[in-house]
N, C-alpha and C positions, 0 to 999 in steps of 0.2 A: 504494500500500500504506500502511496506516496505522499507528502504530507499536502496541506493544499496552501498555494503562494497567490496571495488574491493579486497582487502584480501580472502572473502565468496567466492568469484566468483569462475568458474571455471577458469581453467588455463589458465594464460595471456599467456605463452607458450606451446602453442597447437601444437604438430606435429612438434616441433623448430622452431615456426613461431611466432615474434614479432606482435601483434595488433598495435604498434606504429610504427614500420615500415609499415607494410601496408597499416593502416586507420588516420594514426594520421595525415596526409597532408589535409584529406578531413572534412570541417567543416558539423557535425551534430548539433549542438546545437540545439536545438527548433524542429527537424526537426522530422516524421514520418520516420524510416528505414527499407526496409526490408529486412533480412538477408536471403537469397537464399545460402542454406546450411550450416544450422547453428551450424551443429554438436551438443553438448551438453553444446553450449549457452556463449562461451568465447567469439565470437567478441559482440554478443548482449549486454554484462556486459561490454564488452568494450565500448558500444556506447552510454550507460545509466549512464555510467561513465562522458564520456563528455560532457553532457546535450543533448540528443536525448529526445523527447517526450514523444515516444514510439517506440517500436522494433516489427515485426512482423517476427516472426522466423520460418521458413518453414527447415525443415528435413524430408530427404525421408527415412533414415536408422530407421527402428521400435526402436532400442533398444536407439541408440541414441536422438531419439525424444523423449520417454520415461524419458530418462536421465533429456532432457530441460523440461520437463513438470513436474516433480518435483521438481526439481532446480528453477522454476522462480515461482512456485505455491505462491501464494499470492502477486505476485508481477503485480496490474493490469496494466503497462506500456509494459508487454512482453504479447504477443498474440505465444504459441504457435502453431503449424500448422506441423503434419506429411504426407508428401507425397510430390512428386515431382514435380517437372518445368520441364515437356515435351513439352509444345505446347504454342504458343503465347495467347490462349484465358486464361491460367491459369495467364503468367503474368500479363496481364490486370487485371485480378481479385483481382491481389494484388496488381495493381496500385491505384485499383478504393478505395481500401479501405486507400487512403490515401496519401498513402506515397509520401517521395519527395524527397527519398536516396534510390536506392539499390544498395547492395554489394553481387555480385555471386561471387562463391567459391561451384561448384557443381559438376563437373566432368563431363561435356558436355552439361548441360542444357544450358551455358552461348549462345550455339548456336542458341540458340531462339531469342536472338537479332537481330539475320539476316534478319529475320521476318518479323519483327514488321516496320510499318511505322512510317516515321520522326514525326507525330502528335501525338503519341504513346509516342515514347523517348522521344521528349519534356518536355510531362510533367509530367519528372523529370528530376531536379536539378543535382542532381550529380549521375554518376557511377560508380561502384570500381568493376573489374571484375578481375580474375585471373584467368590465361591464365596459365596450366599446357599445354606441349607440351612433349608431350609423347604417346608412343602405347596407341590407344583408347581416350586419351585427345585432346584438342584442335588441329588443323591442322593450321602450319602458313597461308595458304590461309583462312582460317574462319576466323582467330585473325585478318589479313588484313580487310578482307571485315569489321567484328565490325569497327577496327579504322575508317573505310571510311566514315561507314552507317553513327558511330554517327558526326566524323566530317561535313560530307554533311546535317547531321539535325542544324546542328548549334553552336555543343558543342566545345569546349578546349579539344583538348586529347592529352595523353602520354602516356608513356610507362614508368616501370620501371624496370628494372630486380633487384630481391634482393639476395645476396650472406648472405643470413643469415644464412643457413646451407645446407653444402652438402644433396644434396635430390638424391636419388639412382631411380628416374625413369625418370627424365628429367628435362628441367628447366623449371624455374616457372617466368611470369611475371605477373606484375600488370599495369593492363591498368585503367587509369583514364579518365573521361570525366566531365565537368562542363559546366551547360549550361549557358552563362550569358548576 
């Protein structure tokens, strides 16, 4: 295992998009993460950074998956994974192997949450989801219904909107949940 050198990593500004802006409120230390949209593995290094356990990084874009699958190669803490979160039996799949954090950032899979029942989201601890509202992105009635679903299972949720750079296709929020 190699240690992780947030310099090595890829880019802590991805896309003009702060990791500590968006993640740095929700505690991973100890915890199994999995990054539903990982792109080419900058929030994962961001997570392994602040004492996350392990990362299991799911990327549906081939070239970008490729990217993380060489980028974390010897690194046994990151579990690569190419392909997508379409349907609730795939999330489960990455529930069951663990985890007890995920963070979407996926361009519509996050509406899989809708899905899923309250004994489901339970168990996990915290969610980090980003909520692009744009042609073909999230729809403020889906973002609704998530805050509901997981408030009604039991969680803390908010919203955050970040003004961290003009983004030219709509805005972007970050919805948190904590279950405690």
């Amino acid at each position: 295992m190699i240690g992780i050198d947030v310099l090595a990593c890829p880019s802590p500004l991805h896309w003009g998009e702060s990791m500590v802006a968006h993640y740095g409120g929700i505690s991973v230390a100890g915890e199994v993460v999995v990054d539903v949209g990982a792109s080419h593995g900058d929030a994962a290094c961001y997570f392994l950074s602040r004492g996350a356990q392990r990362v299991i990084a799911v990327e549906g874009d081939p070239l970008l998956a490729a990217a993380l699958a060489e980028w974390s190669a010897g690194d046994d803490r990151i579990v690569p994974i190419q392909g997508y979160v379409r349907t609730p039996q795939q999330l489960v799949w990455l529930i069951r192997m663990g985890a007890t954090v995920i963070k979407m950032d996926c361009e519509g899979c996050e509406q899989v949450l809708v899905r899923l029942p309250a004994s489901i989201l339970r168990l996990i601890k915290r969610w980090v989801v980003e909520i692009h509202e744009r042609k073909g992105g999230m729809t403020p009635a889906t973002a609704t219904t998530i805050f509901r679903r997981l408030s009604d299972a039991g969680f803390r949720v908010w919203t955050e909107k970040h003004s961290w750079a003009p983004w030219p296709f709509g805005r972007n929020w970050m919805l948190y949940a904590v279950y405690e």
